[in-house]
N, C-alpha and C positions, 0 to 999 in steps of 0.2 A: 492317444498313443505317444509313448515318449520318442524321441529320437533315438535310432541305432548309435549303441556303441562300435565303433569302427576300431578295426587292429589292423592299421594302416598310416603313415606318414607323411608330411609332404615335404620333410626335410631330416636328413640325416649327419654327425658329426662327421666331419672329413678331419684327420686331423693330418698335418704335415709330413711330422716326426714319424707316427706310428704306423707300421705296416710299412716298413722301409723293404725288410728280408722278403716278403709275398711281390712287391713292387718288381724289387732285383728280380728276382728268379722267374717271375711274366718276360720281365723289358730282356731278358736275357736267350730266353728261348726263342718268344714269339714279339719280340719288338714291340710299336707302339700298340698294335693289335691286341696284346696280354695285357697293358696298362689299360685300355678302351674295356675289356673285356670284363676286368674287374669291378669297375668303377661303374660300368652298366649292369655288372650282376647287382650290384649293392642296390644302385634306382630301383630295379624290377622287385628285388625283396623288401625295397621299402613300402612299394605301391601295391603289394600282396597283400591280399585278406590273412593274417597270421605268419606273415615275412617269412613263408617258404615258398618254394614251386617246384610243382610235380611236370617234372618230364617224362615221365609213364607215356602220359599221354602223347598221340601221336601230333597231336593238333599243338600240344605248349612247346613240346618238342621241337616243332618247325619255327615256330614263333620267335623262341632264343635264337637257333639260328641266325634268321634271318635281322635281328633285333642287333647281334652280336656282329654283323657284318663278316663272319665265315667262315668256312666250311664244317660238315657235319664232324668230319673227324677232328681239324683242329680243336674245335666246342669240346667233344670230349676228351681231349687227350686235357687241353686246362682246365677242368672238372676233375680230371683223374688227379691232376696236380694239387689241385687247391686242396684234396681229400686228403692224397698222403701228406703234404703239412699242415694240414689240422685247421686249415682255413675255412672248410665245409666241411657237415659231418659227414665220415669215412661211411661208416656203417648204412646210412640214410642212401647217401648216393649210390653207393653200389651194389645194395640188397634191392632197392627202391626206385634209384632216378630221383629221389628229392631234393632239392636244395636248402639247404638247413645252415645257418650262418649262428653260431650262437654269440659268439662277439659282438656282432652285428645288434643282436638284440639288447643283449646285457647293453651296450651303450645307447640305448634307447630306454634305459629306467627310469628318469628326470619326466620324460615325454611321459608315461601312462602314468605318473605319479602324480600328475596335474590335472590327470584325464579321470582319475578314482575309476580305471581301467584295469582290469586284472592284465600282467603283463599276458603275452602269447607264449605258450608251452613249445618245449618241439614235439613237430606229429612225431605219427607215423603211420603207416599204412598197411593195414595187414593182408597176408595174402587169398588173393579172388575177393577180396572186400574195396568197395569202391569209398569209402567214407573212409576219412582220418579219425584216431582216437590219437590221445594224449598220453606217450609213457609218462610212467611214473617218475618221478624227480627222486634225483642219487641223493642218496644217503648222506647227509653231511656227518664228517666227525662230531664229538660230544666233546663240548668243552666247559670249564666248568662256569657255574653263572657267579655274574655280581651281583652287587648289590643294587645296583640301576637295572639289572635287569631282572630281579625278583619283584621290584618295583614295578615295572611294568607289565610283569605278569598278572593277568586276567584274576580275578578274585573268583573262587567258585559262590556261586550262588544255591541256597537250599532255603528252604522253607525258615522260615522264621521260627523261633521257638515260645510255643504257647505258655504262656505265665503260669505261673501254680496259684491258684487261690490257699493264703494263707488259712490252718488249720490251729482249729485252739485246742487246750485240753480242757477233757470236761473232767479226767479224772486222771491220776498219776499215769497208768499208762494206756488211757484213752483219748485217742484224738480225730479232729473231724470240723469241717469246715461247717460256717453257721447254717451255710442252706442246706446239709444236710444234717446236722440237727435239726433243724427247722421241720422237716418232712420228716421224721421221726416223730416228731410230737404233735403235727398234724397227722398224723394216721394212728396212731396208738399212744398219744396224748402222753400229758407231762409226767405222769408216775411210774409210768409201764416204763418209758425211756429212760430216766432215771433208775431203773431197775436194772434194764437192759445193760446201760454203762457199768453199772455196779458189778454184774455177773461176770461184761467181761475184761476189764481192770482186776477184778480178780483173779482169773484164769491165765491172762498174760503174765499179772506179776507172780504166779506162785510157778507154772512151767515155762517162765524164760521166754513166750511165742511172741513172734511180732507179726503183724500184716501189712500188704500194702496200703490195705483200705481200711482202718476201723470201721465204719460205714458198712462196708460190703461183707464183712466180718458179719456184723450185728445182725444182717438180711439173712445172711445164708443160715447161722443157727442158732444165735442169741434169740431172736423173736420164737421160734420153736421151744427154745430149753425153759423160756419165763412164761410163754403161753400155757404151757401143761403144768408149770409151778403154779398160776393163777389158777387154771381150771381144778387142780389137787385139794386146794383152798376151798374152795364151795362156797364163797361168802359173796353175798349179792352185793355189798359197800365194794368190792374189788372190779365188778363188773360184770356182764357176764359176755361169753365167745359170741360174737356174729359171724355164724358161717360164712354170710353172703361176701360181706366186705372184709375178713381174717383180724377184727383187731374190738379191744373191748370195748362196750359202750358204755358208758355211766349211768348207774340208775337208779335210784333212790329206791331203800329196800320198805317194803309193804307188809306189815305182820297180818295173818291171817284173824278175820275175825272174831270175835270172844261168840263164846255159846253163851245166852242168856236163857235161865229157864224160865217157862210160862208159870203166872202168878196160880194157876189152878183152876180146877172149876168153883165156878159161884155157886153156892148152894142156893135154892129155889126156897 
């Protein structure tokens, strides 16, 4: 069994500069308590299975608190705060109780790209359902593509395409690949097929018709139209029908015996 992929961290970017305005407005209400405060939410969403956390629960609930060093309502009043500036999601937190930081995550892209880790989605939690699902991801504008990125677009893949066995002609406008000539004149032999072609190279060239198949052409009612022309003929040199197997057999014609008259009687 492989190792679990983990969607979790053991270190996150702090960076100086950024996150001045969220900083001010902590140190400005609640002193160094909103600075602590911050900086402890971010550890706890690092060290989350999918860097959120549910305070639904009564148990994680206590947990912050006490983690956060105070009181139940200061926690929420700077929860309410981080929500209206846009620092935690608005919606999550106070439909939900969840803690959802998505800057947070966005600056953790580097870490799951190395990890060939699908980043962590934001939950959500629906209601009387204890399990998270994953909204859907917002619709990005359509911008238009370059040429690097037609480039890197995925090729579609489909079937290969089956070669054509080249077809010759046996006559101006009859055509047909050698193995099925070939099974033409093994089944109804070299004459009848040469018939066959003949009948319909004539038919094509005087009403204009084309087929896909000559071949298939010739099964469907060439072999019919010269079968009844052969059998109209009545000559044994031509062949004659095998019912069993539909196709003429060759057979050398046989003249019927001569009447020879007896020399008489011997007179006694």
């Amino acid at each position: 069994m492989g190792r679990p992929k983990k969607q979790t961290v053991d270190y996150f970017p702090h960076f100086v500069s950024a996150g001045s305005k969220t900083i001010f407005i902590l140190e400005q209400n609640w002193g160094n308590d909103g600075y602590s405060f911050w900086f402890k939410l971010l550890e706890l969403l690092g060290r989350s299975e999918g860097h959120y956390f549910d305070c639904s629960a009564a148990a994680n609930e206590k947990y912050l608190i006490a983690l956060m060093k105070v009181g139940a309502d200061t926690a929420n009043e700077i929860l309410t705060t981080l929500a209206e500036i846009g620092n935690i999601d608005g919606e999550l937190w106070t439909q939900h109780k969840i803690i959802w930081c998505q800057s947070f995550v966005d600056n953790l892209r580097d870490v799951y790209m190395r990890r060939s880790v699908d980043i962590p989605q934001r939950p959500f939690a629906a209601p009387n359902d204890e399990k998270f699902r994953i909204l859907p991801a917002k619709p990005t504008e359509d911008k238009e593509l370059t040429k690097d990125d037609t480039e890197k677009k995925p090729k579609k893949r489909g079937r290969p395409k089956k070669q054509e066995t080249p077809k010759i002609k046996y006559a101006e406008f009859v055509s047909m690949t050698e193995e099925e000539h070939g099974k033409l004149i093994k089944q109804y032999g070299a004459d009848m097929t040469a018939r066959m072609i003949e009948v319909l190279d004539n038919y094509k060239g005087q009403n204009g018709k084309t087929y896909k198949s000559d071949y298939r052409a010739i099964l469907n009612w060439v072999v019919d139209r010269v079968t009844e022309e052969y059998a109209k003929k009545g000559k044994e040199n031509y062949g004659r029908l095998n019912k069993d197997n539909g196709y003429f057999k060759q057979q050398s014609a046989t003249a019927p015996e001569e009447f020879k008259p007896s020399g008489g009687f011997k007179k006694t």
